[in-house]
DSSP file (Angstrom, degrees, kcal/mol; ACC not computed):
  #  RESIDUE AA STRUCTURE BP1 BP2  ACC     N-H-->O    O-->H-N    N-H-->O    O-->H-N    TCO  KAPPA ALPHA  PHI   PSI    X-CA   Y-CA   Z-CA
    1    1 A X              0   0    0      0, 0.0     2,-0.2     0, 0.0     0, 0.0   0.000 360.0 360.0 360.0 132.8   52.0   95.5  132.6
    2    2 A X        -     0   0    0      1,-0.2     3,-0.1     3,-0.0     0, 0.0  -0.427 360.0-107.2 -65.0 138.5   49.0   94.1  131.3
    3    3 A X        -     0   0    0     -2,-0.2    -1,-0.2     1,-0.1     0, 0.0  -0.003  45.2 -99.7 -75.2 176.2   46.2   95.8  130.3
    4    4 A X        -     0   0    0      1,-0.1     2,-0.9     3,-0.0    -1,-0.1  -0.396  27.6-119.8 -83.8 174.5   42.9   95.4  132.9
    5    5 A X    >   -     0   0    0      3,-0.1     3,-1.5    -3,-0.1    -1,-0.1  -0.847  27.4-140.6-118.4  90.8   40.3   93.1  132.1
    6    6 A X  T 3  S+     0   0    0     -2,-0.9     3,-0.1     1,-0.2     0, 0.0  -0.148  84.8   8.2 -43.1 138.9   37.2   95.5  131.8
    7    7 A X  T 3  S+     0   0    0      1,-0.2     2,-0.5     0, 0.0    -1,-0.2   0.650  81.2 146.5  23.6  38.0   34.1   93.5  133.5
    8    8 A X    <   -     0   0    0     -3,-1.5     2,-0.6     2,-0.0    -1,-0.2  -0.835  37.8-154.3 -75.3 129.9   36.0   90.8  134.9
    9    9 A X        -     0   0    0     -2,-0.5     2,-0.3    -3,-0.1    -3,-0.0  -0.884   9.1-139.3-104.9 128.3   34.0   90.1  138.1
   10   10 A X        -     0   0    0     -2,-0.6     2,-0.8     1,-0.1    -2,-0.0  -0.721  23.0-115.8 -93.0 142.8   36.2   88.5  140.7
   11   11 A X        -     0   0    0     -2,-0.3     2,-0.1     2,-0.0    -1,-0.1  -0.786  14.5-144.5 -68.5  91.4   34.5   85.6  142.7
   12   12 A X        -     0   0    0     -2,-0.8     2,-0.4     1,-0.1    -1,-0.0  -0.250  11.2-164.5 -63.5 157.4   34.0   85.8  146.0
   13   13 A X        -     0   0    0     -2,-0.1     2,-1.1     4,-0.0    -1,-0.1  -0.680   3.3-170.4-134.6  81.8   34.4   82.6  147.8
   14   14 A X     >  -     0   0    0     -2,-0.4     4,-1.5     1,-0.1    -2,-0.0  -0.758  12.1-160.3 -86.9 119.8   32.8   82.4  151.8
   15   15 A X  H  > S+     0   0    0     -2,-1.1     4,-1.6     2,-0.2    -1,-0.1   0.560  87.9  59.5 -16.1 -42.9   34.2   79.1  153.0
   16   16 A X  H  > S+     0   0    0      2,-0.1     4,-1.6     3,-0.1     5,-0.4   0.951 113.0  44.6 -88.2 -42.2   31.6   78.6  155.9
   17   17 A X  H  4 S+     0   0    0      2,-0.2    -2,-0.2     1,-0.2    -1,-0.1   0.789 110.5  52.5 -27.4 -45.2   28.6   78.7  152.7
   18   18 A X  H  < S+     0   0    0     -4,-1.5     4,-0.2     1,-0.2    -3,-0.2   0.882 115.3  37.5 -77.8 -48.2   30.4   76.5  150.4
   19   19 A X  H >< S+     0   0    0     -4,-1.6     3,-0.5     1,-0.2    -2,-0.2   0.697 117.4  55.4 -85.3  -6.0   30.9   73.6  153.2
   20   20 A X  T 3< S+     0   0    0     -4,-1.6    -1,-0.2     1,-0.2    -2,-0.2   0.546  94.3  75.2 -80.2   3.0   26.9   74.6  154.6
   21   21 A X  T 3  S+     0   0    0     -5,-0.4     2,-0.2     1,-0.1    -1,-0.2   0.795 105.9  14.0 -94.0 -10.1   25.8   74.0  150.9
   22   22 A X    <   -     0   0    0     -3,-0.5    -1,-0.1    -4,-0.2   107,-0.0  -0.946  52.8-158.1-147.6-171.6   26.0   70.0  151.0
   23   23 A X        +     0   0    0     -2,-0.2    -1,-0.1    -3,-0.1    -2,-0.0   0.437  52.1 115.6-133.7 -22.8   26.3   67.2  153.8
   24   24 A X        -     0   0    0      1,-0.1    19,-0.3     2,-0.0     3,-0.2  -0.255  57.4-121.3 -66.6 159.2   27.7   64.1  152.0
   25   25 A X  S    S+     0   0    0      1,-0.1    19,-0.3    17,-0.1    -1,-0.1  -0.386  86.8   6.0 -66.2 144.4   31.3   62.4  152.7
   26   26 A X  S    S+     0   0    0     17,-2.5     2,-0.5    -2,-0.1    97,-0.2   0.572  93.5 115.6  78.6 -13.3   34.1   61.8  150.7
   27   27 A X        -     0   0    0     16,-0.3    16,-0.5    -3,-0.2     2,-0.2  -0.924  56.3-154.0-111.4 112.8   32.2   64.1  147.2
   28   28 A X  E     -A   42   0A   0     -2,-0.5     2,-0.4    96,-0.3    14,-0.2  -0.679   4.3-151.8 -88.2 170.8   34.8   67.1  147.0
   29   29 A X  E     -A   41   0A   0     12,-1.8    12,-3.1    -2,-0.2     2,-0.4  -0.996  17.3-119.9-134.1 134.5   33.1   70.2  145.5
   30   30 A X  E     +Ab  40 128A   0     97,-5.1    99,-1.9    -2,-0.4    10,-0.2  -0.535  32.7 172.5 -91.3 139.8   35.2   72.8  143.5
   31   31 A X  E    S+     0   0A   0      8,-1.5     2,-0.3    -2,-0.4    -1,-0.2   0.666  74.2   7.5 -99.4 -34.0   34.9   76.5  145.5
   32   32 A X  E     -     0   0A   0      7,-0.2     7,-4.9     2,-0.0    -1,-0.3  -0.988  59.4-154.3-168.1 139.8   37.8   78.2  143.0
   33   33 A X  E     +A   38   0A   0      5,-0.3     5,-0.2    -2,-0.3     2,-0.2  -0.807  23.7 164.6-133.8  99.0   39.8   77.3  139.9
   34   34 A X  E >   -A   37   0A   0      3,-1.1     3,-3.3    -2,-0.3    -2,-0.0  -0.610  63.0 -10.1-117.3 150.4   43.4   79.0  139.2
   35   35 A X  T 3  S-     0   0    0      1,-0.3    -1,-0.1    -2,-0.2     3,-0.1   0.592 129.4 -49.2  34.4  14.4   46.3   78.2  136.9
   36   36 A X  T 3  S+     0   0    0      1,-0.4    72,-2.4    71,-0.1    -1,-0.3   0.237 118.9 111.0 108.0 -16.1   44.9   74.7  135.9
   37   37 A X  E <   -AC  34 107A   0     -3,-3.3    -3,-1.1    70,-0.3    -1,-0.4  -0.522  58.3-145.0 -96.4 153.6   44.3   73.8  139.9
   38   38 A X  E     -AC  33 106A   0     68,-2.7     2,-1.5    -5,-0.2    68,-1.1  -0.922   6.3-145.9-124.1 150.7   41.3   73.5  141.4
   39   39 A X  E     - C   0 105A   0     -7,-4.9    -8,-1.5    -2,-0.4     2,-0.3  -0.507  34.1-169.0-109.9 101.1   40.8   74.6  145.1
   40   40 A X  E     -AC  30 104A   0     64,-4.1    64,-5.4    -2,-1.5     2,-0.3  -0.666  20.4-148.8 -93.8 126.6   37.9   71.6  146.5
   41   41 A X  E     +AC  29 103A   0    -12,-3.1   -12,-1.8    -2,-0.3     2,-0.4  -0.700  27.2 172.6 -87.6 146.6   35.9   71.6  149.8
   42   42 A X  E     -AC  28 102A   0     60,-0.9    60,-2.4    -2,-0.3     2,-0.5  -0.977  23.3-146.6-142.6 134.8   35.4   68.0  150.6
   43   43 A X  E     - C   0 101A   0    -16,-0.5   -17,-2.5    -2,-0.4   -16,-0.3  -0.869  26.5-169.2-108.0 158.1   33.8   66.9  154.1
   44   44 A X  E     + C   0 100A   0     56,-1.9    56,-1.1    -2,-0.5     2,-0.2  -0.855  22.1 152.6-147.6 160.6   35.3   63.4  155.7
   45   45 A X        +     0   0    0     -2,-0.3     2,-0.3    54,-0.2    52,-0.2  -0.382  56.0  28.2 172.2 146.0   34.8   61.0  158.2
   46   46 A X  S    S-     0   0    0     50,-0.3    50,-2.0    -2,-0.2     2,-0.3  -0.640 102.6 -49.9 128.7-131.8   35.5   57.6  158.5
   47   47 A X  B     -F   95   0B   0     -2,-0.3     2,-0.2    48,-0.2    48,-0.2  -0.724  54.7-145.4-129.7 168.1   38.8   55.9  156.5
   48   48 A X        -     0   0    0     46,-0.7    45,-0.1     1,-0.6    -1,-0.1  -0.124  32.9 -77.2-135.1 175.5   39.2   56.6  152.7
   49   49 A X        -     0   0    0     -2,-0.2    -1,-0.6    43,-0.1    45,-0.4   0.191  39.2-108.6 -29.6 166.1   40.6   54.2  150.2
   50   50 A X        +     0   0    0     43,-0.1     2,-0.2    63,-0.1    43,-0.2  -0.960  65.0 144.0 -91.3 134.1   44.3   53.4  149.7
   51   51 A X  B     -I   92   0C   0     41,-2.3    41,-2.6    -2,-0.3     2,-0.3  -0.801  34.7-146.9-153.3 159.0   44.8   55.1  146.5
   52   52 A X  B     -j  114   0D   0     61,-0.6    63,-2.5    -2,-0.2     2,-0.6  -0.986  12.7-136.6-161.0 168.5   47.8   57.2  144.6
   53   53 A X    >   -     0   0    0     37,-0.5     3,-2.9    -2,-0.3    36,-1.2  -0.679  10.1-168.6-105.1  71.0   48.1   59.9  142.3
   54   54 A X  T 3  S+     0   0    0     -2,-0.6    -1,-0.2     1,-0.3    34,-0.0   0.790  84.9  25.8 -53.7 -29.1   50.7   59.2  139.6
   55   55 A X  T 3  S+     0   0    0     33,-0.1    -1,-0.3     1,-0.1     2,-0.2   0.264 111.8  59.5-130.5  32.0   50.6   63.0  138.3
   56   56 A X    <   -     0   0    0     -3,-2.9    -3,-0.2    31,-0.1     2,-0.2  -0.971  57.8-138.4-149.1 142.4   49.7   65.0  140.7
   57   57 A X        -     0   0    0     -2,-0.2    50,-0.4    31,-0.1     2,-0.3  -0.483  17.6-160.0 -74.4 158.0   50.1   66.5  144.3
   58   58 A X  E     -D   86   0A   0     28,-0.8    28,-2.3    -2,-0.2     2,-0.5  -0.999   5.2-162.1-143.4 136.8   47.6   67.0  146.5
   59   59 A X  E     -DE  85 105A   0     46,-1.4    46,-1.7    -2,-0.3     2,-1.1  -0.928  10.6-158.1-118.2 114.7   47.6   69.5  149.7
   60   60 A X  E     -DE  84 104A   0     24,-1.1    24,-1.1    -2,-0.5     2,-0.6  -0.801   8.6-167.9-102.9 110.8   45.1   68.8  152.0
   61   61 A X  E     -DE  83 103A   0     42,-3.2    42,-3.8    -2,-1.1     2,-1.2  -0.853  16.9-132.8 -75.1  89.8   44.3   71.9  154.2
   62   62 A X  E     + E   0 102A   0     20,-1.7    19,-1.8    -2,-0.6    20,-0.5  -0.552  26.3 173.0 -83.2 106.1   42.1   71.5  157.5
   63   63 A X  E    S-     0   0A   0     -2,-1.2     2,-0.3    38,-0.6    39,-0.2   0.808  71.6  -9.0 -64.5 -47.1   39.4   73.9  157.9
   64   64 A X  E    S+ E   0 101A   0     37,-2.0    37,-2.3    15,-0.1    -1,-0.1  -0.968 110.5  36.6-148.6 146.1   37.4   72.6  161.0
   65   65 A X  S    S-     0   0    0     -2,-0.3     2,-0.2    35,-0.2    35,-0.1  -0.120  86.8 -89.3  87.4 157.8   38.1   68.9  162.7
   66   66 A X        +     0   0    0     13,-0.1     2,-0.2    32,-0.1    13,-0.2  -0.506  49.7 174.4-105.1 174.8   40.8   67.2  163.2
   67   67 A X  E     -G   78   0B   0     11,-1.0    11,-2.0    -2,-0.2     2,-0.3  -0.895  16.3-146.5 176.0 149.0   41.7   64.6  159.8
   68   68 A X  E     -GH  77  95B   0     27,-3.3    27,-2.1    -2,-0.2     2,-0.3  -0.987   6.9-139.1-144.3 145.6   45.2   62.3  159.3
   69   69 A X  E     -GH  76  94B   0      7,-4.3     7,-0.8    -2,-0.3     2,-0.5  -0.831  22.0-144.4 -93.0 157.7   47.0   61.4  156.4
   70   70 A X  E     -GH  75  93B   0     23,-1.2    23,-1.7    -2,-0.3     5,-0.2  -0.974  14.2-163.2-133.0 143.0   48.1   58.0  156.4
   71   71 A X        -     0   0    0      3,-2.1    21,-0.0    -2,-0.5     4,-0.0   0.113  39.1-114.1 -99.1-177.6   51.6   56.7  154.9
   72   72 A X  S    S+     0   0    0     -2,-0.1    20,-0.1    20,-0.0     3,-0.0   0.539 126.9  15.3-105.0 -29.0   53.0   53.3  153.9
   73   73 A X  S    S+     0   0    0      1,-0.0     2,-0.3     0, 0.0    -3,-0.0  -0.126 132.9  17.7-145.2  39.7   55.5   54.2  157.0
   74   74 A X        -     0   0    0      2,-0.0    -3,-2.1    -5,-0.0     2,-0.3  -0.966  56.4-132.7-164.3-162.3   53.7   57.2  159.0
   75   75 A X  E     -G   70   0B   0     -2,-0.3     2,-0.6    -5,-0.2    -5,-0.2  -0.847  16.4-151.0-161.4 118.5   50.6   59.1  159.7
   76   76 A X  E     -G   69   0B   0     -7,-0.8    -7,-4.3    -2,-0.3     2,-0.4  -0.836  14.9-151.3 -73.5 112.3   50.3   62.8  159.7
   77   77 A X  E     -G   68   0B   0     -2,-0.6     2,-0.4    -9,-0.2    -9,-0.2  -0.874  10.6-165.6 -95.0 135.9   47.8   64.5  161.9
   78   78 A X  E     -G   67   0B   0    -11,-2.0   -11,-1.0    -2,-0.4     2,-0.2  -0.949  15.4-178.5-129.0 176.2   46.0   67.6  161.6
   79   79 A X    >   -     0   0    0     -2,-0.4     3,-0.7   -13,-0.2   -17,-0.4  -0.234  62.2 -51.2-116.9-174.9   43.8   70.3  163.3
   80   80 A X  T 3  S+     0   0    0      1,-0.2   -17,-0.3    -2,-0.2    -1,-0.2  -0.490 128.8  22.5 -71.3 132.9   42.4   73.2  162.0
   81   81 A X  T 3  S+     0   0    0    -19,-1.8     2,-0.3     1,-0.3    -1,-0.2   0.280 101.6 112.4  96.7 -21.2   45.0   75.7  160.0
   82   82 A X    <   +     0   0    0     -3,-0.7   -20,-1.7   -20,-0.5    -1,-0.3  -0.809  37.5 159.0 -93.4 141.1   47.4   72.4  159.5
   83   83 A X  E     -D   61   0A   0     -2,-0.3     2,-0.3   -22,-0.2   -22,-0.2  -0.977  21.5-161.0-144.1 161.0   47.8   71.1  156.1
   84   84 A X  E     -D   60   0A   0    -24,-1.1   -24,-1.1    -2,-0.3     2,-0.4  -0.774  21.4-126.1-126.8-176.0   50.5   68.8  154.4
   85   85 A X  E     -D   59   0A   0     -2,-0.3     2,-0.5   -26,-0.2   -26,-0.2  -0.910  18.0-136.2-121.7 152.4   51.2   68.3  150.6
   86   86 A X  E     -D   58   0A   0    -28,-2.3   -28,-0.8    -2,-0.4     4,-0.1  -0.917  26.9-132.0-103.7  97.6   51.1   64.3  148.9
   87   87 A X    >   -     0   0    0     -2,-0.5     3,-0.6   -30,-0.2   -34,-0.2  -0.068  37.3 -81.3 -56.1 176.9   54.0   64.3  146.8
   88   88 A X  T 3  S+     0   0    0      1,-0.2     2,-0.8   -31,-0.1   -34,-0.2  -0.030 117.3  18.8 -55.5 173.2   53.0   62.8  143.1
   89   89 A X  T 3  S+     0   0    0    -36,-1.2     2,-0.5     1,-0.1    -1,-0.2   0.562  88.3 145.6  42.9  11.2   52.9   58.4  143.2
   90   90 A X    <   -     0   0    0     -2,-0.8   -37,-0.5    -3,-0.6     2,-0.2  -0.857  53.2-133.9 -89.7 123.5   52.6   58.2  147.2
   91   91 A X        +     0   0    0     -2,-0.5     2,-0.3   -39,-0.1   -39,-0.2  -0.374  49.8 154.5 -58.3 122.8   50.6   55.4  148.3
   92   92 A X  B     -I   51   0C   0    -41,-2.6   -41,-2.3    -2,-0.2     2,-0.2  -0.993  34.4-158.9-156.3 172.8   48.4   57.3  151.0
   93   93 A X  E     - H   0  70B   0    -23,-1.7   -23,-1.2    -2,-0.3     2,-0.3  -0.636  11.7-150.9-127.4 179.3   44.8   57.3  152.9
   94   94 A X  E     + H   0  69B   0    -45,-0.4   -46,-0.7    -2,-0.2     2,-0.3  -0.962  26.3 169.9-154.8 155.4   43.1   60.3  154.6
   95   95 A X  E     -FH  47  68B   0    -27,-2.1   -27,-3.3    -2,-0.3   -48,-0.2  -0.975  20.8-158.9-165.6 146.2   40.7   59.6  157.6
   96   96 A X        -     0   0    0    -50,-2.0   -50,-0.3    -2,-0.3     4,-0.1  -0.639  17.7-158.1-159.4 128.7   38.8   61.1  160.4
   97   97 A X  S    S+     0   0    0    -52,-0.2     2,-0.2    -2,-0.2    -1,-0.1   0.578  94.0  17.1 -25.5 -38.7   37.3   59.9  163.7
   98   98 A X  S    S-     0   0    0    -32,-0.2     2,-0.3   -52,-0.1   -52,-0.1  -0.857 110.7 -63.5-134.5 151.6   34.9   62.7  163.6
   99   99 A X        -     0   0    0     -2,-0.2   -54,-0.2   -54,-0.1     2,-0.2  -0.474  49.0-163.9-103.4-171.1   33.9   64.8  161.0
  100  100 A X  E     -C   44   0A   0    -56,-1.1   -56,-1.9    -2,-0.3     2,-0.5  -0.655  17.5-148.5-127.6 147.6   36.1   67.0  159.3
  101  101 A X  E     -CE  43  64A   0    -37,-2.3   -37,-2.0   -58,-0.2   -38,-0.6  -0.996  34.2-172.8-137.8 129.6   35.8   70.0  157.0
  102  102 A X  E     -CE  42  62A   0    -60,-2.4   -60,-0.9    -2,-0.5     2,-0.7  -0.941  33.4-145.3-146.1 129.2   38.7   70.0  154.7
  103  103 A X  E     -CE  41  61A   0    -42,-3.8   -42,-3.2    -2,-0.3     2,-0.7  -0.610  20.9-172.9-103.5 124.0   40.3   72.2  151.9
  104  104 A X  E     -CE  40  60A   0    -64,-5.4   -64,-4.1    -2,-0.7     2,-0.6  -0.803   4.2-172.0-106.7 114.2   42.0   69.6  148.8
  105  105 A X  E     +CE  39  59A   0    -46,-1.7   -46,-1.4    -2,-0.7     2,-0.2  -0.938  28.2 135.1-113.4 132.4   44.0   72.0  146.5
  106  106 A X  E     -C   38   0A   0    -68,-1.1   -68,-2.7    -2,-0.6   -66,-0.2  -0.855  61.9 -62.6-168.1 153.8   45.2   69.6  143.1
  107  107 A X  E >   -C   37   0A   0    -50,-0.4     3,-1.0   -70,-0.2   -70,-0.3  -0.025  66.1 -98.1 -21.7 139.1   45.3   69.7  139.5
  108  108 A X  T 3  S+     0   0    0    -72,-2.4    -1,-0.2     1,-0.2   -71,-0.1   0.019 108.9  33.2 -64.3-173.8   41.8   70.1  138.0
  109  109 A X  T 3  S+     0   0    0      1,-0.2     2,-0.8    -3,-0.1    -1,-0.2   0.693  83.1 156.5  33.0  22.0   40.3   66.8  136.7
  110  110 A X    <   -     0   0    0     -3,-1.0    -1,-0.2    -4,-0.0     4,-0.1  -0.611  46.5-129.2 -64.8  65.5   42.0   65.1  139.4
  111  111 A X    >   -     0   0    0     -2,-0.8     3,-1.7     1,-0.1     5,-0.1   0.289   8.6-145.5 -24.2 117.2   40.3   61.8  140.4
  112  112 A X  T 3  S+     0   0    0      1,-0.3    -1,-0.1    11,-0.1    10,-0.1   0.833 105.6  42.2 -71.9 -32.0   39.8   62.0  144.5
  113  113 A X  T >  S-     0   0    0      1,-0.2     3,-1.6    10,-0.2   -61,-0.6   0.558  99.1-165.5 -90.4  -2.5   40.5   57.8  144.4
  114  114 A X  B <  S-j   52   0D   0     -3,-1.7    -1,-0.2     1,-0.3   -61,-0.2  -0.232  70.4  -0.5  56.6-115.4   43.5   58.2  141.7
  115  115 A X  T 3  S+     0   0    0    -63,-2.5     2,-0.4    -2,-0.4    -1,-0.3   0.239 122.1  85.4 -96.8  30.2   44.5   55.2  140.1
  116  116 A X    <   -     0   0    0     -3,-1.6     2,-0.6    -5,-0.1    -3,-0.2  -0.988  63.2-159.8-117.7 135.6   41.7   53.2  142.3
  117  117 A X        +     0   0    0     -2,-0.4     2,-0.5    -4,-0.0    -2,-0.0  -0.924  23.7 174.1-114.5 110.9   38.0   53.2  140.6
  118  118 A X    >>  -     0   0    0     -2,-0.6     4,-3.3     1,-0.1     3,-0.7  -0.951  36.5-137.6-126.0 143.1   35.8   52.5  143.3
  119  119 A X  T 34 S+     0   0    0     -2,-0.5    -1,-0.1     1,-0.2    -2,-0.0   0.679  96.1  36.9 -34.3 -37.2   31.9   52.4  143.6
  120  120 A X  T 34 S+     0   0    0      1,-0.1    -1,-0.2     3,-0.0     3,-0.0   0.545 130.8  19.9-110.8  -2.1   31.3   54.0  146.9
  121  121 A X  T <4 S+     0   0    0     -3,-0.7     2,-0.6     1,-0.1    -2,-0.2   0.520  83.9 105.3-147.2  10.5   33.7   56.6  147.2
  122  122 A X     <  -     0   0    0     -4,-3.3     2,-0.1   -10,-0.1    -1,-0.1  -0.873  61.9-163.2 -73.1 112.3   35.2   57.7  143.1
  123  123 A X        -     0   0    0     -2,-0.6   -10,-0.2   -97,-0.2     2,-0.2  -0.217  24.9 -95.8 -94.0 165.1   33.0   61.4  143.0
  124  124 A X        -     0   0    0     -2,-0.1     3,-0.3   -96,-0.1   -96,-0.3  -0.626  37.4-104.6 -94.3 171.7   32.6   62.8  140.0
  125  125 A X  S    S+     0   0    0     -2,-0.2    -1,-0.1     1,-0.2     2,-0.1  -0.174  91.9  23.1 -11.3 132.2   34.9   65.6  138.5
  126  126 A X  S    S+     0   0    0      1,-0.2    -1,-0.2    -2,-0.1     2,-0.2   0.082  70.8 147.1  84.0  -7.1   33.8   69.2  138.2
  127  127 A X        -     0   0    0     -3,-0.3   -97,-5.1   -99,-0.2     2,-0.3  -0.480  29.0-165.5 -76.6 125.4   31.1   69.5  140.8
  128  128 A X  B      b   30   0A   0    -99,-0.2   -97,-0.2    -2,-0.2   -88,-0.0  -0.955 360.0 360.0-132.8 170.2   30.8   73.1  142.4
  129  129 A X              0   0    0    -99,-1.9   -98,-0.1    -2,-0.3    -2,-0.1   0.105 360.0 360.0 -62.7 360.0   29.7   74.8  144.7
């Protein structure tokens, strides 16, 4: 067993704070960082990029709203409490009608557009909450 980590302070993390604390689309902001992943609230609406990730998965979690992933050949919907995982190199989109308040857990320093750099919706890296 390992010994304790005298005046380690554990982070609390309230979820409905972290998504009241900005208002933009599409800009994820990291809430928690474990094992090299980083756990990012991101708010959505409207259609996303088509974009892929060559070396990483991405699990998109929906907190409030409904949100779809979109495929080369389906489209996954979800509600609140549903999430799916993006295997590594899958061509995908994310979209939602309305918005959506949505939890992206992924490698750290994971670009949100992947191998696409675009102007209006490539965020930067490292921004928390």
């Amino acid at each position: 067993m390992a010994p304790p980590l005298w005046g380690y302070a554990p982070v609390k993390v309230s979820l409905e704070a972290g998504f009241a604390s900005f208002a933009e689309h599409w800009r994820p902001k990291v809430a928690a960082e474990l094992n090299g992943q980083e756990l990012k609230l991101v708010k959505i609406q409207g259609t996303f990029p088509w974009h892929s990730h060559a070396d990483a998965e991405e699990m998109f979690l929906v907190h409030r709203g409904r949100m779809r992933v979109e495929f080369e050949t389906q489209v996954v919907e979800l509600g609140p409490g549903e999430l799916v995982v993006v295997p590594r190199g899958v061509v995908h989109r994310t979209a939602a009608d309305e918005e959506a308040e949505v939890l992206i857990f992924e490698p750290a320093e994971t670009r949100n557009t992947g191998d696409l750099e675009d102007p209006v919706f490539t965020a930067p890296n490292g921004v928390k909450i």
